[in-house]
N, C-alpha and C positions, 0 to 999 in steps of 0.2 A: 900451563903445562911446561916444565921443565924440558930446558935444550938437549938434555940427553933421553929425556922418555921421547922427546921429536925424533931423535938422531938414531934409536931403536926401532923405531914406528920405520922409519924411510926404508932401514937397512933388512926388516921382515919383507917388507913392501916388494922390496929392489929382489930377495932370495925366492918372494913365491912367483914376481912374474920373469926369475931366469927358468926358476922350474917350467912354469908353464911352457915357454919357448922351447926348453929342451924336451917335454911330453911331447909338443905338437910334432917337432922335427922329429922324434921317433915314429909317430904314428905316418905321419911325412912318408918317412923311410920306409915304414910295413909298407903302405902302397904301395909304392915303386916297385918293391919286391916283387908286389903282390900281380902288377899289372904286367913284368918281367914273367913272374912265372905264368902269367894266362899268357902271351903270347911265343912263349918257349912253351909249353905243352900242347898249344896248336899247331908250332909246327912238327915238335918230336915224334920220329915216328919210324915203322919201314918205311915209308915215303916220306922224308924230311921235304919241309918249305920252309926257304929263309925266313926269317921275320919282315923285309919287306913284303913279299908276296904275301904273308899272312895279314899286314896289314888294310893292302889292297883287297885281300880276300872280304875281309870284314866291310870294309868301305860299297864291295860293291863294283870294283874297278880292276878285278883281279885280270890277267892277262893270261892264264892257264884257267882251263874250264874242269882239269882232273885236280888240278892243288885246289881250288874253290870249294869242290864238292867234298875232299875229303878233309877241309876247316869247316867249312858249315853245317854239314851234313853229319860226320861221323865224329868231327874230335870237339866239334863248339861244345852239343850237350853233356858230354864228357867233364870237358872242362870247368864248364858250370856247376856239373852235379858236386866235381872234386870239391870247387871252394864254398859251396855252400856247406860240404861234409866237414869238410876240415874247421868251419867257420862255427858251424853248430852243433861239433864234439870239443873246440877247443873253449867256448863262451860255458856252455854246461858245466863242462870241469870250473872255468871258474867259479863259476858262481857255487857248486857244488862244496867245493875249497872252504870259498866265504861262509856258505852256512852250517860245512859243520866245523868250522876252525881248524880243519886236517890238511895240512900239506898232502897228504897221500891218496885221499878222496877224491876221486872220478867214476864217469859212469861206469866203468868196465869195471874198478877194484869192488863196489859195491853190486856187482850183481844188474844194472841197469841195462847194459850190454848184452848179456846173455838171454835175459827175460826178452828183452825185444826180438834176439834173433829166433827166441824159441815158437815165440807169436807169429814171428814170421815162417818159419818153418810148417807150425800147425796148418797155417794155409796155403802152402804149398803141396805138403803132404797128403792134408786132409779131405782138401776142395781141388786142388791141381788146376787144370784149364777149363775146370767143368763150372766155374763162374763165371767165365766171360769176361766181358770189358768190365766188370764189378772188383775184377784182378787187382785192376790200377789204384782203386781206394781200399780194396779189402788187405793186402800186404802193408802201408803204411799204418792202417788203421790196426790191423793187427797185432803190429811191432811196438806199437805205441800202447795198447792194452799191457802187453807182456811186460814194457819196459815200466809200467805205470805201476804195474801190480810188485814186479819185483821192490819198485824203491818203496814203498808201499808196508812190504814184510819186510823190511831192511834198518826202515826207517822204526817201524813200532819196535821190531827186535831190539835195537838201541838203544832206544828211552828207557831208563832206569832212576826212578827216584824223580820224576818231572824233567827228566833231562836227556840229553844225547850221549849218549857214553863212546868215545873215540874207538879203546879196545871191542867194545860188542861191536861196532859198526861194523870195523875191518872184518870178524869171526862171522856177523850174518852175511857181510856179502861173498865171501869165503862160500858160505853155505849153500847159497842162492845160486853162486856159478856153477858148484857142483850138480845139484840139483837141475839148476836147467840142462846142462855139459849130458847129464843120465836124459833129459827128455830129448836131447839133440842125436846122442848116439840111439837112440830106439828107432828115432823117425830112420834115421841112417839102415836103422836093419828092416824097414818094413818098407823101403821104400823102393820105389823102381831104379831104373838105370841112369833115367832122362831125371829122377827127382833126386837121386843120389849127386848127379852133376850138379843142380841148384843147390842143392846141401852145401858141398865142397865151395860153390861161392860165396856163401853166408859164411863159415866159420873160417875161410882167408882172408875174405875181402878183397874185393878189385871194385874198381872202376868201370872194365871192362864190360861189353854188353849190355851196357844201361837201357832199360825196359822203358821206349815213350811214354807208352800210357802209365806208368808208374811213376814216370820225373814230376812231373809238374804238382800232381796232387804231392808230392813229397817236398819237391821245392820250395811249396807256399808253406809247407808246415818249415820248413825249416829256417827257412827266412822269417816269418813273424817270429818264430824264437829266439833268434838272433837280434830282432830289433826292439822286443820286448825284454830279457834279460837285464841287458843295461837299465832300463826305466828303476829296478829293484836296486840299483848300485847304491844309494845312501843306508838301504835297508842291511845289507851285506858288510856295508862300512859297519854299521853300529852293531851288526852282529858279532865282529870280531871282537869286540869287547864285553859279550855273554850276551843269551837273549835276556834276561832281568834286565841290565843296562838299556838295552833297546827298547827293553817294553816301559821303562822310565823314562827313555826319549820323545815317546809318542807315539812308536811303531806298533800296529799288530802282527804280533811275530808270528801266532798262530797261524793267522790267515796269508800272510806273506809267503812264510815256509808252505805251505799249499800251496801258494800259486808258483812258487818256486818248483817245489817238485813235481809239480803235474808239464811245465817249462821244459824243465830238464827231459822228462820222459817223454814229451812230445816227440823235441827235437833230439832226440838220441833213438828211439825209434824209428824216425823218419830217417834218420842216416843209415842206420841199419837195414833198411825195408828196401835202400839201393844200393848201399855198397856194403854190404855184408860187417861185419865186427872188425871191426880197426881198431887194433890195441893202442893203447898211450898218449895219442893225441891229446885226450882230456885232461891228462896227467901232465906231458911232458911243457905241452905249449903257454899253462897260465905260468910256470913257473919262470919259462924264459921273458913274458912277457914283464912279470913282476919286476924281475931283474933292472926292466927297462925303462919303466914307467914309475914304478912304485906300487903299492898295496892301494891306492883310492879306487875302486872299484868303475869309479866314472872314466878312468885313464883306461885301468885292466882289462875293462869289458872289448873297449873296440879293439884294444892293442890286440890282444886273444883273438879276437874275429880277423882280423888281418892277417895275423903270424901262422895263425894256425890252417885257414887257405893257402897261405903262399906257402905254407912246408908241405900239406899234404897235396898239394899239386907239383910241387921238387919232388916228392917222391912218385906220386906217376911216373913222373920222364921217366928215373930210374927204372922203376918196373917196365918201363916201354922197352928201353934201351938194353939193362943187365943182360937178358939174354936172346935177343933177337935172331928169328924171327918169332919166338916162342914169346910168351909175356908174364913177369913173377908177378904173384897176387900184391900187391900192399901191404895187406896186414903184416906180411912175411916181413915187409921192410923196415913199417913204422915197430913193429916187437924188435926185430933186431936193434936199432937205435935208441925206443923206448926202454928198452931192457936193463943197459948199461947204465942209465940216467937214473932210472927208477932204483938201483944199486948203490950207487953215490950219495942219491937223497939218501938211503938209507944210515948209509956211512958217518953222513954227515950229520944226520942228529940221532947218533943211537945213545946218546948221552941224557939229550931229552926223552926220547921214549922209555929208558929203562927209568925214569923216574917214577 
């Protein structure tokens, strides 16, 4: 072997493990964020507690018994619910991205969002409290139908000719939000006073008033989707280079993409089923993450699950804080932020798309 094919070899060598260094220390940094923003949104509040105290709270060692109760008791499962939402609307959008090769694809732009909150709605509206403790699994479960079904017509809608067609995607979930948007405003006109207020949480989205019996069965959904998405990250690599390419890699892309979108639909239901429709996240967060990491899906995945908790738990505080003592929904926040971004992306490859 020639001193210069060596002196190539060294100098790849030397460029993937700076990479890697600089991946880890990003992901490094998500943390940190990530663990800033959980204990800044346990103390944010009408009742502010320093961050030591909130420390202490957690420890177990707190020295106020009214700051302890109102971290443990009222803002911990909050806080939890926030980053596993923010975690498993920002991993979905990736993955979403990856498989159908759309910068613009998330669960909300395709209709995934709305099917789930519609599902959830139906049981609110339909069943109310007259199911009991069956509440707690029948709204997860629910939203995860809705959201399963919409990707579902979204998905067949697109495939044109053995394939995904980008423009039908956008035009069925387009369709899809409508459609569900007509079954959200009907529940809205048949429904009582006390179901019209549940209504109004579903389509703003808050964090606020998280339902016990409802977290954990949603928790667990949304955490295995979170730690199962990534497993599919070489599948999403090779997707970006067509599925034919993939399915000449080894891949079954058929069965993949299923397990993919039933993933997605899971955990985008379960996000919805406790904190109502949160626009952009899915959208906004794989893109920043890409920025940071790169396109390998095995970097994207966590970065997206990190970034995308630690922004929509920065935005709690906000809604705690904007206008106190009152409290703005989230979705209010993340659409005003996502908005802008989602305008830019646009900006920025309208060159591409009119091709």
């Amino acid at each position: 072997m020639s001193t210069a094919v060596v002196a190539s070899e060294l100098r790849l060598a030397d460029a993937l493990a700076r990479r890697r260094r600089r991946r880890l220390a990003v992901l490094a940094g998500f943390g940190l964020a990530l663990a800033a923003a959980v204990v800044a949104g346990l103390g944010a509040g009408a009742l502010a507690v320093p961050p030591g105290e909130v420390v202490r709270a957690l420890a177990g060692t707190a020295a106020e018994p009214v700051a302890s109760a109102v971290v443990l008791d009222i803002r911990l499962p909050r806080v939890l619910t926030g980053a596993l939402v923010g975690a498993a609307l920002a991993v979905a959008g990736a993955a979403m991205q990856g498989l159908f090769r759309n910068p613009l694809a998330d669960p909300g732009l395709v209709g995934v969002s709305s099917g789930a909150a519609l599902g959830a709605v139906v049981v609110i509206v339909a069943a109310g409290e007259a199911i009991g403790p069956a509440r707690a699994w029948a709204l997860p479960l629910a939203a995860f139908a809705g959201a399963l079904l919409a990707t579902w017509v979204v998905s067949r809608l697109a495939r044109f000719d053995g394939r995904t067609t980008t423009a039908l995607l956008l035009l069925a979930g387009i369709a899809i939000n409508a459609i569900a948007g007509a079954g959200l405003g009907l529940a809205a006109f048949v429904s009582t006073d006390e179901q019209l207020r549940d209504l109004t949480f579903w389509t703003l989205g808050s964090l606020a008033g998280v339902d016990p019996r409802a977290f954990w069965p949603a928790a667990l959904l949304m955490a295995a989707v979170v730690l199962a998405l990534p497993l599919l990250a070489r599948l999403l690599d090779a997707c970006v280079l067509g599925e034919r390419e993939a399915g000449h890699l080894g891949f079954d892309v058929e069965r993949a993409k299923l397990a993919i979108v039933v993933l997605v639909a899971l955990g985008t239901g379960a996000a919805v089923a406790v904190a109502g429709i949160i626009g952009f996240v899915g959208l906004v967060v794989p893109h920043l993450a890409r920025l940071c990491v790169g396109t390998d899906h095995r970097w994207l995945m966590p970065a997206s699950a990190l970034l995308g908790a630690a922004l929509l738990l920065t935005a709690d505080i906000g809604a705690r804080l904007v206008v106190l003592p009152a409290e703005l929904p989230i979705g209010i926040l993340t659409s005003a932020l996502g908005g802008p971004f989602f305008l830019a992306l646009l900006l920025a490859n309208r060159r591409r798309f009119s091709l």
